[in-house]
GUKEVO-285877 format. One record per atom (N, C-alpha, C, CB): x, y, z; atom name; residue in one letter. Coordinates in Angstrom, 1 decimal. Each point is the difference from the previous one (the first is absolute). Glycine has a CB too. Layout:
N
       X       Y       Z  name  resn
       X       Y       Z    CA     A
...
This chain:
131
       X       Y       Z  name  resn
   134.1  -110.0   198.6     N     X
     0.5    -0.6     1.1    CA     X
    -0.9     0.4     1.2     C     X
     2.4     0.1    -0.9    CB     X
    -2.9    -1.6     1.7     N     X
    -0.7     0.9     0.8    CA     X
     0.7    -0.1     1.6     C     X
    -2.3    -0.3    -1.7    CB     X
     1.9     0.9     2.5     N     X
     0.7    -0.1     1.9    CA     X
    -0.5    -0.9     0.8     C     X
     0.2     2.2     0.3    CB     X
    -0.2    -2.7     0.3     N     X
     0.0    -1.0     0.7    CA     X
    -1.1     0.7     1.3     C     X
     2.6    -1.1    -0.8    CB     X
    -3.3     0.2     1.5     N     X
    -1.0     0.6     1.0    CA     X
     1.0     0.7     0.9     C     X
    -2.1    -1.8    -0.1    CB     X
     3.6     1.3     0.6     N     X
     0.7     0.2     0.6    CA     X
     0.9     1.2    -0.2     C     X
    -0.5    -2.2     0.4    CB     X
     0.4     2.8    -1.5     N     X
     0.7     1.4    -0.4    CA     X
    -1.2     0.9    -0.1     C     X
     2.0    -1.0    -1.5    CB     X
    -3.4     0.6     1.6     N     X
    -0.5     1.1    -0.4    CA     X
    -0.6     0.1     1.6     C     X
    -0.3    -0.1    -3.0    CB     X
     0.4    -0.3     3.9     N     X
     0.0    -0.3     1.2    CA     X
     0.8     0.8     0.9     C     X
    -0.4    -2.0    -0.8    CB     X
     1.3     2.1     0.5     N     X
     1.6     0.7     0.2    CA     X
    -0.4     1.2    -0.7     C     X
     2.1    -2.2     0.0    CB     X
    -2.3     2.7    -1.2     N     X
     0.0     1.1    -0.3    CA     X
    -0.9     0.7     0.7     C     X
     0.7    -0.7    -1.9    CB     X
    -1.8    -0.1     2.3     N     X
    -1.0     0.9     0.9    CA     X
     0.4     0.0     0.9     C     X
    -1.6    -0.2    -0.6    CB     X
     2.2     0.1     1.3     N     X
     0.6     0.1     1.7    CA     X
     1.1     0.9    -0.4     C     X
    -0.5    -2.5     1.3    CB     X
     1.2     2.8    -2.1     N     X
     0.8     1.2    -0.3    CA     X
    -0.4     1.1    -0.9     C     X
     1.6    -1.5     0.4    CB     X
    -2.6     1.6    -0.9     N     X
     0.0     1.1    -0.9    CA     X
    -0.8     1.2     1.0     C     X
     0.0    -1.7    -2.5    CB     X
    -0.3     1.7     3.6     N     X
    -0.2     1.1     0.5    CA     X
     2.1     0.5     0.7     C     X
    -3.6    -0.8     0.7    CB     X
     3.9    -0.1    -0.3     N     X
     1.6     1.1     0.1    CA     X
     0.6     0.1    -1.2     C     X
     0.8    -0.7     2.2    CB     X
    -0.9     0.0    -3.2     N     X
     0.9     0.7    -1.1    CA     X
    -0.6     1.4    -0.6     C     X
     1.0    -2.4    -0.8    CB     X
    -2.5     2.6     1.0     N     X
    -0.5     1.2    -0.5    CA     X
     0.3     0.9     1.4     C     X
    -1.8    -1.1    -1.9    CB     X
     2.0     0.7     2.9     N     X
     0.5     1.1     1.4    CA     X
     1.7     0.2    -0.4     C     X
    -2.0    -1.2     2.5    CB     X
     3.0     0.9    -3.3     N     X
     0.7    -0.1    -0.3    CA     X
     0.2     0.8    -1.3     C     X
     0.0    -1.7     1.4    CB     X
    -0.9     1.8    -2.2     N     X
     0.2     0.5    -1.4    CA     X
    -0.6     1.4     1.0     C     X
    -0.5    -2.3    -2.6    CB     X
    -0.6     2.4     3.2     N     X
     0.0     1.4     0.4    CA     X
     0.8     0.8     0.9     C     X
    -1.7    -0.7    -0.7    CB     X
     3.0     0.7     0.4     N     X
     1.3     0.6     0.6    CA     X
     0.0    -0.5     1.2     C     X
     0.2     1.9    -1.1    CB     X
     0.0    -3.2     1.4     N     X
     0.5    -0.5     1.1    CA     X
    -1.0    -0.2     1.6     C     X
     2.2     1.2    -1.4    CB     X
    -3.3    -0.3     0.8     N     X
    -1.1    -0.2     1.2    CA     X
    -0.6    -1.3     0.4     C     X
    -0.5     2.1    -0.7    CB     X
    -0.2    -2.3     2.1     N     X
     0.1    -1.0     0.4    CA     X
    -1.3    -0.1    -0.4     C     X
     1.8    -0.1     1.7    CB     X
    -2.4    -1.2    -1.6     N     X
    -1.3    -0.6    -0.4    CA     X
    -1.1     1.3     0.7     C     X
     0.9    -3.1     0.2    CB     X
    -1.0     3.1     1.0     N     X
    -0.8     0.6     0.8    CA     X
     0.0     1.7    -0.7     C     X
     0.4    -2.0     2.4    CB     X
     0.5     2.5    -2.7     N     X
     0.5     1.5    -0.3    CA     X
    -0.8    -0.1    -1.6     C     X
     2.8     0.4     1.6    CB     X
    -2.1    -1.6    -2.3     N     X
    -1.0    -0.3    -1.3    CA     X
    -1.5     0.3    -0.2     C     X
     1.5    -1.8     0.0    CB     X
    -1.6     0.9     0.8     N     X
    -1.6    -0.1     0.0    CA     X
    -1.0     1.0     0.7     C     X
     0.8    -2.1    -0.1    CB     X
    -0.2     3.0     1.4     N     X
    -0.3     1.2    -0.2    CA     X
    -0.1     1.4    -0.5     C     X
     0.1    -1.3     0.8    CB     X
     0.9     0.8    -1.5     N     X
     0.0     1.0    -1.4    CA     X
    -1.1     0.3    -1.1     C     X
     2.1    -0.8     0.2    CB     X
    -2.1    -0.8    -0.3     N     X
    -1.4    -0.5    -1.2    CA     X
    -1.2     0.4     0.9     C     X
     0.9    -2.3    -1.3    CB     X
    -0.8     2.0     2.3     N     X
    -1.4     0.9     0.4    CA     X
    -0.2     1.2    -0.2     C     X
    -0.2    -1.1     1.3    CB     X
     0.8     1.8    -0.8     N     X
     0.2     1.5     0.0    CA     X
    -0.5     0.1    -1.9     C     X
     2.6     0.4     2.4    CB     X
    -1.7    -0.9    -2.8     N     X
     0.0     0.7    -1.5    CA     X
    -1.8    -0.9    -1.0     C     X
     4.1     0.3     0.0    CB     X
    -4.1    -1.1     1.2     N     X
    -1.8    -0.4    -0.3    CA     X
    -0.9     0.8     0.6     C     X
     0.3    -2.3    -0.1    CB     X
     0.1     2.9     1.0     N     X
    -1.2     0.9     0.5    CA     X
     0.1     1.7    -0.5     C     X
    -0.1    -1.8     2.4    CB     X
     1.1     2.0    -3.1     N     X
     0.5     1.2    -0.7    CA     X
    -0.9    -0.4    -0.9     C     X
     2.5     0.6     0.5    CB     X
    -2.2    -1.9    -1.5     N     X
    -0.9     0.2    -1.1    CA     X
    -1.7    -0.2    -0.3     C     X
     2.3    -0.5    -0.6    CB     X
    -2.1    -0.1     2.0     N     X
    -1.8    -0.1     0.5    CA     X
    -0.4     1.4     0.1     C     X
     0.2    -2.0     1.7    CB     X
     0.3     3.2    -1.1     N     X
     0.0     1.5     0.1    CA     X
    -0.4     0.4    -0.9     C     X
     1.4     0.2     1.0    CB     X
    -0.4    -0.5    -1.9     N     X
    -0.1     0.5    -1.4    CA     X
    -0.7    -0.4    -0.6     C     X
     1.6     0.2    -0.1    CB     X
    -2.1    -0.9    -0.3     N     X
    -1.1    -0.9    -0.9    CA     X
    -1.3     0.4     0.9     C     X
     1.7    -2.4    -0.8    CB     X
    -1.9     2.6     2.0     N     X
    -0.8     0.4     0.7    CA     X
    -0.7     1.7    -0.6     C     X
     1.5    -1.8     1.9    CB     X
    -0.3     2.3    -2.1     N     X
     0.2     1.8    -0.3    CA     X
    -0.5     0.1    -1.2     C     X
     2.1     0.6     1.1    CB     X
    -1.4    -1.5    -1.9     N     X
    -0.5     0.0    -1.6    CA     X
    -1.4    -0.5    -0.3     C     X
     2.2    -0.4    -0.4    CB     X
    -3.0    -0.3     0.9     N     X
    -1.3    -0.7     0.2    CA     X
    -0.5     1.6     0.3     C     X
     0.3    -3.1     1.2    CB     X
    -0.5     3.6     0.0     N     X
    -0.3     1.6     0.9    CA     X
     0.1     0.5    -1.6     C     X
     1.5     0.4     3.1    CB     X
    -0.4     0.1    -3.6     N     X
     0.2     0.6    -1.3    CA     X
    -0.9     0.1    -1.2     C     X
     1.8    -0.6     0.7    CB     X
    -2.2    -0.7    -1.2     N     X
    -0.6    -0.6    -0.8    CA     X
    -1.7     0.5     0.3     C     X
     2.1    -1.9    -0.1    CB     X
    -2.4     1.3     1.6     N     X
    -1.3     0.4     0.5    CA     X
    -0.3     0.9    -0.2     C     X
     0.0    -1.0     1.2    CB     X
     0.5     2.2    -1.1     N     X
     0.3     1.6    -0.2    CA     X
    -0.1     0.3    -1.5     C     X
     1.5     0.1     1.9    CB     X
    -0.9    -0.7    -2.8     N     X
     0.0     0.4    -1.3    CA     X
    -1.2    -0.5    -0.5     C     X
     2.3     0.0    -0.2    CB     X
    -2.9    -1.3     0.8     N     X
    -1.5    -0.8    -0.4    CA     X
    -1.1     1.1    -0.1     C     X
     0.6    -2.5     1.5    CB     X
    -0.3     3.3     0.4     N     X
    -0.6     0.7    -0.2    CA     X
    -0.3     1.4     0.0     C     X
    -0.1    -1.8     0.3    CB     X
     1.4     2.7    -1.3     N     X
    -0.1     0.6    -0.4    CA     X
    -0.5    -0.1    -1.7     C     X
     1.4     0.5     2.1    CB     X
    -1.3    -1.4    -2.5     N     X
    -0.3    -0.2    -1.6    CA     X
    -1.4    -0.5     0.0     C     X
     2.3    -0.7    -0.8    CB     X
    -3.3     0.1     2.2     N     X
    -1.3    -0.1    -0.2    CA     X
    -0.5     1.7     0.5     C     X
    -0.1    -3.0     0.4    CB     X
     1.0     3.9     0.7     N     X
    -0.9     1.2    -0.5    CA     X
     0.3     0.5    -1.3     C     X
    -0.1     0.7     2.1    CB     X
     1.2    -0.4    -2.9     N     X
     0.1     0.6    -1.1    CA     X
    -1.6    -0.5    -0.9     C     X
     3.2     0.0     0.3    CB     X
    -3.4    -1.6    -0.3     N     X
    -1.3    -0.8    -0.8    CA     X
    -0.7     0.9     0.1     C     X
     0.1    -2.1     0.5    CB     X
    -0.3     2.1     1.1     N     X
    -1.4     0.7     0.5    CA     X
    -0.3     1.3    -0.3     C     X
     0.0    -1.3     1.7    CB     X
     1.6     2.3    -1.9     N     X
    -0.4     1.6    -0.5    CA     X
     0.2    -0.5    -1.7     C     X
     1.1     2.1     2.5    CB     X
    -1.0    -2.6    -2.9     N     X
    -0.1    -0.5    -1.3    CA     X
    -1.5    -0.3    -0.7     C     X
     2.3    -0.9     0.7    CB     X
    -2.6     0.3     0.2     N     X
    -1.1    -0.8    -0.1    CA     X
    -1.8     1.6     0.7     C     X
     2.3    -3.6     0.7    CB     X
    -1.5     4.2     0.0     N     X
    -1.3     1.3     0.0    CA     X
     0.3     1.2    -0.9     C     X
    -0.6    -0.4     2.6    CB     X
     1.9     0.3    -3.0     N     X
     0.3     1.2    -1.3    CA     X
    -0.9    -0.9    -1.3     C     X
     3.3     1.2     0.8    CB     X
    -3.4    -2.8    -1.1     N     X
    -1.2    -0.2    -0.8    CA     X
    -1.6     0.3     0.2     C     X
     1.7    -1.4    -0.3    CB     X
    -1.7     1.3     1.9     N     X
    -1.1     0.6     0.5    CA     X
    -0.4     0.8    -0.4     C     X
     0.3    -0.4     1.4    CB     X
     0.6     1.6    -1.4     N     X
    -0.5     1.8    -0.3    CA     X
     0.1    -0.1    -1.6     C     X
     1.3     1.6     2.4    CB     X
    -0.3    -2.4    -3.5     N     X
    -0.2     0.4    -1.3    CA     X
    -1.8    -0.5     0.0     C     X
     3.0    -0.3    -1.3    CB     X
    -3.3    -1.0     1.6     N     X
    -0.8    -0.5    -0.3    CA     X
    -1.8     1.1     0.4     C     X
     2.1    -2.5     0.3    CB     X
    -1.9     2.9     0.9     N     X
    -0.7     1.1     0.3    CA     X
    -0.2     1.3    -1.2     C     X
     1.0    -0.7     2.6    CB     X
     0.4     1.2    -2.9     N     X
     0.1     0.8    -1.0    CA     X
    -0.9    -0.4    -1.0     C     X
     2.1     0.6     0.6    CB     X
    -1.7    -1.8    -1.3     N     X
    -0.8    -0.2    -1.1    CA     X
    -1.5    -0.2     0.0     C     X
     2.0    -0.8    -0.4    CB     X
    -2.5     0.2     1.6     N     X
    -1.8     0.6     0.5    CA     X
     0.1     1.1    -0.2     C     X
    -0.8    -1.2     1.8    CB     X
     1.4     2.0    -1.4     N     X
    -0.3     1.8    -0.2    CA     X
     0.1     0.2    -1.1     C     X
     0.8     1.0     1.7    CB     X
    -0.2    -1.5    -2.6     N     X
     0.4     0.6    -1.7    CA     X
    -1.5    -0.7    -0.5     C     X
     3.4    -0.1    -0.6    CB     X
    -3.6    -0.8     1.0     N     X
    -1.1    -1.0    -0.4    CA     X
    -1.3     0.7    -0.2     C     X
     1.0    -1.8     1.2    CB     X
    -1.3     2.5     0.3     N     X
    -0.8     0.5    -0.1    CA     X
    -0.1     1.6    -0.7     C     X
    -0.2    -1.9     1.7    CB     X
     1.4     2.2    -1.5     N     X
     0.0     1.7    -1.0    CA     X
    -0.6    -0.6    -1.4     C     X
     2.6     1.4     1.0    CB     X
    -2.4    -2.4    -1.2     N     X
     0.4    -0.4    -1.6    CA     X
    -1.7    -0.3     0.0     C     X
     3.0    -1.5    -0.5    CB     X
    -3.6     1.1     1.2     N     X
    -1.4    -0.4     0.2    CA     X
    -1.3     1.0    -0.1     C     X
     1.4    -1.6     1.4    CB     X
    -0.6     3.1    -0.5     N     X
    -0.9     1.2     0.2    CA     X
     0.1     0.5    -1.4     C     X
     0.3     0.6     2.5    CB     X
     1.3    -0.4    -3.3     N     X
     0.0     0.5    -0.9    CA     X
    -0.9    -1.2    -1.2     C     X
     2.3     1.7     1.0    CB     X
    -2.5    -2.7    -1.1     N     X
    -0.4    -0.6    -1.1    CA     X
    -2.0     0.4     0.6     C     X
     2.9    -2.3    -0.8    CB     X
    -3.0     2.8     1.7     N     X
    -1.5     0.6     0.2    CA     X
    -0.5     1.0    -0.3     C     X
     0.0    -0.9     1.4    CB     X
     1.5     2.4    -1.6     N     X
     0.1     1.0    -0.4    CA     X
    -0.6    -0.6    -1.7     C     X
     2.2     1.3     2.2    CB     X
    -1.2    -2.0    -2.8     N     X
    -0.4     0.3    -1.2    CA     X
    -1.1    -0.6    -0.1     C     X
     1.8     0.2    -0.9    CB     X
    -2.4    -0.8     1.4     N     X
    -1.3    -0.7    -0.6    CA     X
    -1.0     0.9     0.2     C     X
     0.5    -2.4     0.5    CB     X
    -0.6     3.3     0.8     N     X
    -0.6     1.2     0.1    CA     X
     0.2     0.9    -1.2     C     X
     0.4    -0.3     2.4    CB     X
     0.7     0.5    -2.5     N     X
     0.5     0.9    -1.5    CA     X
    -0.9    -0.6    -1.1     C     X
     2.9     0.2     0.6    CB     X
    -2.7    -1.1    -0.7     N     X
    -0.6    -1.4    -1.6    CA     X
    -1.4     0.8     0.2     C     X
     1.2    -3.3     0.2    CB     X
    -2.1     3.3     1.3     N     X
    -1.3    -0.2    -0.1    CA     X
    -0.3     1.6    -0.7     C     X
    -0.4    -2.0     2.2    CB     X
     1.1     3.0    -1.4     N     X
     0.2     1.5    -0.1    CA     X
    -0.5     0.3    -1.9     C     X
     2.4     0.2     2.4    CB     X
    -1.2    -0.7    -2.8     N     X
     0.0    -0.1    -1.5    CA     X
    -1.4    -1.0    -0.4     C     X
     3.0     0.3    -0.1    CB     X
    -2.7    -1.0     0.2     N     X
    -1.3    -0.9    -0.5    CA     X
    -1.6     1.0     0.3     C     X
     1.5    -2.8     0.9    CB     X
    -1.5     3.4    -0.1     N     X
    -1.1     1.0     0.4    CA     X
     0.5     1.2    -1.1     C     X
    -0.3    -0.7     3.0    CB     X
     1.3     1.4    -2.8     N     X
    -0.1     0.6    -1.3    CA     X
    -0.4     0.2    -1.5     C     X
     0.9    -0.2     1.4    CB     X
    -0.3    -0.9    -1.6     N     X
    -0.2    -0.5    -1.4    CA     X
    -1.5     0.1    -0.3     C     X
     2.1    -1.6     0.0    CB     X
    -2.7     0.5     1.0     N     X
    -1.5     0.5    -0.1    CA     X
    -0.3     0.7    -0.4     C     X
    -0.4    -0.5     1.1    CB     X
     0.8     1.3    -0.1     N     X
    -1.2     1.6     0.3    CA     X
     0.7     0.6    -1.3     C     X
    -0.2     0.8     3.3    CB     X
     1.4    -0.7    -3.8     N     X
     0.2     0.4    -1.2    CA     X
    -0.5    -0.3    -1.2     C     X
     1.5     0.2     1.0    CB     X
    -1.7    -1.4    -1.0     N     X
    -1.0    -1.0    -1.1    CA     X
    -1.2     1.1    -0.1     C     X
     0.4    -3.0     0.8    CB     X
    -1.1     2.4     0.5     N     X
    -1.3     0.8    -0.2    CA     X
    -0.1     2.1    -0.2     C     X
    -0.7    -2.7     1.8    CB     X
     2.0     3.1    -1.6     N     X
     0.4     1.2    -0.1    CA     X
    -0.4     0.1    -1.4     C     X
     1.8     0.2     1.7    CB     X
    -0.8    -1.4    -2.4     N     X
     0.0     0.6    -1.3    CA     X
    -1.0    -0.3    -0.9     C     X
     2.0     0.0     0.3    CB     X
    -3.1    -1.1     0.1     N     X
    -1.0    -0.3    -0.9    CA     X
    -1.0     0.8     0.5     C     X
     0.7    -2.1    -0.6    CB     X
    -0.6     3.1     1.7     N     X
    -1.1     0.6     0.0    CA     X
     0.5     1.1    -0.8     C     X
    -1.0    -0.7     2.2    CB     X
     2.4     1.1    -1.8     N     X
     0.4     1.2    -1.4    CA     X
    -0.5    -0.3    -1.2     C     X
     2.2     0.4     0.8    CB     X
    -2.0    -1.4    -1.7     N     X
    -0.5    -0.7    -1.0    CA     X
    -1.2     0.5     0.0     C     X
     1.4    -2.0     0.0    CB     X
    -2.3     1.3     0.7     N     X
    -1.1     0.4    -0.2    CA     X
    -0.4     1.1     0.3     C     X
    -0.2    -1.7     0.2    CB     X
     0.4     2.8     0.2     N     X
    -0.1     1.4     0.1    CA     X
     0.3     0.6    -1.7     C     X
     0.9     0.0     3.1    CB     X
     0.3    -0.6    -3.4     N     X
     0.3     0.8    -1.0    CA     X
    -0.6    -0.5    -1.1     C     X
     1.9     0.6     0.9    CB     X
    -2.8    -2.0    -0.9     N     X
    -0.6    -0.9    -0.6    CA     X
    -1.5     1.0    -0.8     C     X
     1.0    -2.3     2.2    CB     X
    -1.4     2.9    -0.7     N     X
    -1.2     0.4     0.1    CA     X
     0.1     1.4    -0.2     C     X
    -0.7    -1.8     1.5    CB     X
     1.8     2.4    -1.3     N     X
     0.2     1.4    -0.3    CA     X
    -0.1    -0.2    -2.0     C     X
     1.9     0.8     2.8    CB     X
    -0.5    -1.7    -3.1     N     X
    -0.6     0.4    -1.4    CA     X
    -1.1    -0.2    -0.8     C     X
     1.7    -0.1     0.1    CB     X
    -2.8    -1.0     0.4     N     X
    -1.2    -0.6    -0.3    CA     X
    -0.8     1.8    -0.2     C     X
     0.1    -3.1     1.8    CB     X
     0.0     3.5    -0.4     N     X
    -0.8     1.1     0.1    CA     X
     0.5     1.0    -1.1     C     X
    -0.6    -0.4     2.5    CB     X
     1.7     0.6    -2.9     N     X
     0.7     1.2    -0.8    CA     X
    -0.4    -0.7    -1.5     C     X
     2.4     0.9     1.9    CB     X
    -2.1    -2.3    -2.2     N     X
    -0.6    -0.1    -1.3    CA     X
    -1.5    -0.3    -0.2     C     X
     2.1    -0.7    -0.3    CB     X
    -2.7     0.5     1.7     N     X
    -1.7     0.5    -0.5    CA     X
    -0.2     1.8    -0.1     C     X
    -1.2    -2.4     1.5    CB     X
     1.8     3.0    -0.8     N     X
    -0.4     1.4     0.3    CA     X
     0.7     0.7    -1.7     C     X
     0.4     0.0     3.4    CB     X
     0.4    -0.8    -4.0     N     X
     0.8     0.4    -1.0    CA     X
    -1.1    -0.3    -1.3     C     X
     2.5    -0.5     1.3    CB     X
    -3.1    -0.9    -1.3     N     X
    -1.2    -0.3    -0.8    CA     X
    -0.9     0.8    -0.1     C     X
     0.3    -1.8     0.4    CB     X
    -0.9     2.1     1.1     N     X
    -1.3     0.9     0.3    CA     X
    -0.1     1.2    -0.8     C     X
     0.0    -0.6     2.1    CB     X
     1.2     1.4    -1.7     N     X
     0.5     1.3    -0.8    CA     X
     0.0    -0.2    -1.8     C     X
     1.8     0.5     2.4    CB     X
């Protein structure tokens, strides 16, 4: 069913007093400064809560930022371990060379022993012939 241009005509020219009516009897003007009031309350508010928000935006970009230099410092740390890890892998190679020098000198330790004892019995079984 639909209204006629002439009812919906009429409804608009009354529906601001039946809503000044439904709100306990107050008059149009009392109505409608009401609604303001309670629009600039929630303008306030909405205003407050925005303020709020801004605040929480930016408390959670410093938290980032002390978040984000506590990776700073692990990351630092791990250059430092990096390089411990670096001196010590020079320690051993020093060590490697130390030994590697040993062994040598022990080589040649023992083939000169060898040969000492080589030449010692040479001499003991000629001196043993001689006799």
């Amino acid at each position: 069913m639909a209204l006629a241009k002439e009812d919906i005509a009429f409804i608009k020219e009354h529906l601001g007093e039946w809503l000044a009516e439904v709100s306990l009897g107050k008059p149009p003007a009392v109505y409608e400064i009401e609604l303001r009031e309670r629009m600039v309350r929630v303008e306030e508010e909405l205003k407050h809560q925005r303020e709020l928000m801004r605040q929480g935006f930016a408390q959670v970009e410093r938290r980032f930022e002390q978040v984000e230099k506590r990776f700073e410092q692990v990351d630092k740390r791990f250059e430092q371990v990096d390089k411990r890890f670096e001196q010590i892998d020079k320690r051993f190679e020093q060590f490697d060379r130390r030994f590697d020098e040993l062994i040598k000198r022990n080589d040649r330790h023992f083939l000169w022993l060898i040969g000492f004892i080589t030449t010692i019995a040479a001499l003991i079984i000629a001196a043993g012939k001689l006799l």
